[in-house]
C-alpha positions in Angstrom: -20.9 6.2 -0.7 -21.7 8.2 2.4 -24.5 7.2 4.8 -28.3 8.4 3.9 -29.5 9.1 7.9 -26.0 11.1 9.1 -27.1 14.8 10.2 -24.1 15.6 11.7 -21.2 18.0 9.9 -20.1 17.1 6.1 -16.5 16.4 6.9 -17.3 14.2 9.7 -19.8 12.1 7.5 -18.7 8.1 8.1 -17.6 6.2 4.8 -19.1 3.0 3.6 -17.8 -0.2 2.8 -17.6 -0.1 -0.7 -16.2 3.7 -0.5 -13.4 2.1 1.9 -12.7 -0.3 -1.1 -12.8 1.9 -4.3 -10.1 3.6 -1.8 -8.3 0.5 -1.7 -8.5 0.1 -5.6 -7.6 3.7 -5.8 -4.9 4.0 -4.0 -3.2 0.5 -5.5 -2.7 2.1 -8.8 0.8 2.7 -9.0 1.7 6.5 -10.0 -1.9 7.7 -9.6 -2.9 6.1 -6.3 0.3 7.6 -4.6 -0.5 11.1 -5.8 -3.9 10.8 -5.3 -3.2 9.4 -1.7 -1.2 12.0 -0.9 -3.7 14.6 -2.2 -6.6 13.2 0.5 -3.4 13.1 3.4 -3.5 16.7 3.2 -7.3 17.6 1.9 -9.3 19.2 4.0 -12.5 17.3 3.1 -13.8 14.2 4.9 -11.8 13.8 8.3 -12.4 9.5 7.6 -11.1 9.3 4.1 -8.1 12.2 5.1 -7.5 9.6 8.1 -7.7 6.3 5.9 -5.3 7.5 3.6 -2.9 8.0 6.3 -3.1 4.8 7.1 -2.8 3.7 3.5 0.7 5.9 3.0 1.5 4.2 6.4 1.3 1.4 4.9 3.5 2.5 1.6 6.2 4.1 4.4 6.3 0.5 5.9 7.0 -1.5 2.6 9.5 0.7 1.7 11.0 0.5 4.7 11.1 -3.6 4.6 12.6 -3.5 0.8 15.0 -1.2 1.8 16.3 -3.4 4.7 16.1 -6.7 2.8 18.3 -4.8 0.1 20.8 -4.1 3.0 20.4 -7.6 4.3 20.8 -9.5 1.1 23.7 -6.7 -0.4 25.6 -7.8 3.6 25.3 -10.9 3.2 27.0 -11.1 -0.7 23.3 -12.4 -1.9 22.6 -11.3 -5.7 19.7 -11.6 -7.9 21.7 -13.6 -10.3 22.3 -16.3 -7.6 18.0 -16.0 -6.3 17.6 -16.6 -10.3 20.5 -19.1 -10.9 18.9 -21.1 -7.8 15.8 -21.3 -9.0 16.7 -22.6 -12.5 19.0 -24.8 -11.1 18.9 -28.3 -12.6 19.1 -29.8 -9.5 15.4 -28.8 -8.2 14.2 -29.7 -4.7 10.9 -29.8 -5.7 9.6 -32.9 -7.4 8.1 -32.5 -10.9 
Protein backbone atom coordinates (compact mmCIF):
# COMPACT_ATOMS: atom_id res chain seq x y z
CA UNK A 1 0.00 0.00 0.00
CA UNK A 2 2.45 2.62 1.11
CA UNK A 3 5.69 3.35 -0.70
CA UNK A 4 8.93 1.10 0.17
CA UNK A 5 11.74 4.20 -0.13
CA UNK A 6 9.57 7.04 1.99
CA UNK A 7 11.74 8.11 5.19
CA UNK A 8 9.81 10.80 6.09
CA UNK A 9 7.08 10.81 9.16
CA UNK A 10 4.36 7.79 9.20
CA UNK A 11 1.32 10.03 8.79
CA UNK A 12 2.73 11.78 5.95
CA UNK A 13 3.64 8.47 4.12
CA UNK A 14 2.10 9.00 0.26
CA UNK A 15 -0.69 6.27 -0.72
CA UNK A 16 -0.49 4.19 -3.82
CA UNK A 17 -2.64 3.60 -6.60
CA UNK A 18 -4.16 0.55 -5.71
CA UNK A 19 -4.60 1.91 -1.93
CA UNK A 20 -6.38 5.02 -3.64
CA UNK A 21 -8.74 2.32 -5.26
CA UNK A 22 -9.50 -0.24 -2.48
CA UNK A 23 -10.53 3.36 -0.93
CA UNK A 24 -12.74 3.80 -3.77
CA UNK A 25 -14.28 0.21 -3.39
CA UNK A 26 -14.36 0.96 0.29
CA UNK A 27 -16.05 3.76 0.53
CA UNK A 28 -18.82 2.73 -2.33
CA UNK A 29 -20.33 0.19 -0.03
CA UNK A 30 -23.41 1.65 1.11
CA UNK A 31 -23.76 1.71 5.05
CA UNK A 32 -20.19 0.57 5.65
CA UNK A 33 -18.29 2.91 3.29
CA UNK A 34 -20.10 6.03 4.85
CA UNK A 35 -19.21 5.10 8.32
CA UNK A 36 -16.04 3.99 7.52
CA UNK A 37 -15.47 7.32 5.50
CA UNK A 38 -16.41 9.22 8.09
CA UNK A 39 -14.13 7.29 10.60
CA UNK A 40 -10.77 8.20 8.28
CA UNK A 41 -12.44 12.25 7.96
CA UNK A 42 -11.72 12.54 11.50
CA UNK A 43 -8.68 9.83 12.19
CA UNK A 44 -5.68 10.99 13.06
CA UNK A 45 -3.61 8.47 10.99
CA UNK A 46 -2.38 9.12 7.47
CA UNK A 47 -2.88 12.95 6.62
CA UNK A 48 -3.44 11.47 2.49
CA UNK A 49 -6.12 8.93 3.23
CA UNK A 50 -7.82 11.52 6.17
CA UNK A 51 -7.64 14.10 3.08
CA UNK A 52 -9.03 11.62 0.34
CA UNK A 53 -11.77 10.80 2.32
CA UNK A 54 -12.73 14.31 2.55
CA UNK A 55 -12.85 14.56 -0.75
CA UNK A 56 -14.87 11.34 -1.09
CA UNK A 57 -17.67 12.71 1.62
CA UNK A 58 -17.43 15.88 -0.61
CA UNK A 59 -18.41 14.04 -3.01
CA UNK A 60 -21.46 12.25 -1.04
CA UNK A 61 -22.46 16.10 0.26
CA UNK A 62 -22.66 17.03 -3.50
CA UNK A 63 -24.98 14.14 -4.66
CA UNK A 64 -27.19 14.74 -1.97
CA UNK A 65 -27.31 18.07 -2.61
CA UNK A 66 -28.22 17.42 -6.59
CA UNK A 67 -31.17 14.71 -5.55
CA UNK A 68 -32.39 17.02 -3.23
CA UNK A 69 -32.81 19.85 -5.76
CA UNK A 70 -34.04 17.62 -8.59
CA UNK A 71 -36.73 16.39 -5.86
CA UNK A 72 -37.66 20.26 -5.53
CA UNK A 73 -37.44 20.72 -9.25
CA UNK A 74 -39.52 17.81 -10.34
CA UNK A 75 -42.20 18.11 -6.95
CA UNK A 76 -42.46 22.32 -8.64
CA UNK A 77 -42.95 21.46 -11.58
CA UNK A 78 -46.09 18.65 -10.72
CA UNK A 79 -43.56 15.79 -12.24
CA UNK A 80 -44.33 12.32 -10.43
CA UNK A 81 -42.71 9.03 -10.64
CA UNK A 82 -45.80 7.54 -11.87
CA UNK A 83 -45.83 9.79 -14.94
CA UNK A 84 -41.40 9.09 -15.50
CA UNK A 85 -42.81 5.29 -15.21
CA UNK A 86 -46.19 5.74 -17.20
CA UNK A 87 -43.84 7.50 -20.03
CA UNK A 88 -41.63 5.02 -20.35
CA UNK A 89 -44.13 2.20 -20.72
CA UNK A 90 -46.09 4.11 -22.89
CA UNK A 91 -47.30 2.29 -25.96
CA UNK A 92 -46.47 4.93 -28.06
CA UNK A 93 -42.54 4.57 -27.80
CA UNK A 94 -40.14 7.02 -29.58
CA UNK A 95 -37.63 4.66 -29.88
CA UNK A 96 -37.86 2.20 -32.73
CA UNK A 97 -37.87 -1.57 -31.72
Amino acid sequence: MAKKNYTGPEEYRPLGAWAYFGYSILFSIPVIGLIVNLVFCFSDGNINRRNYARSFWCAYLFAAILAIAMIVIMTALGITADSIFDAINSEKSVMPI
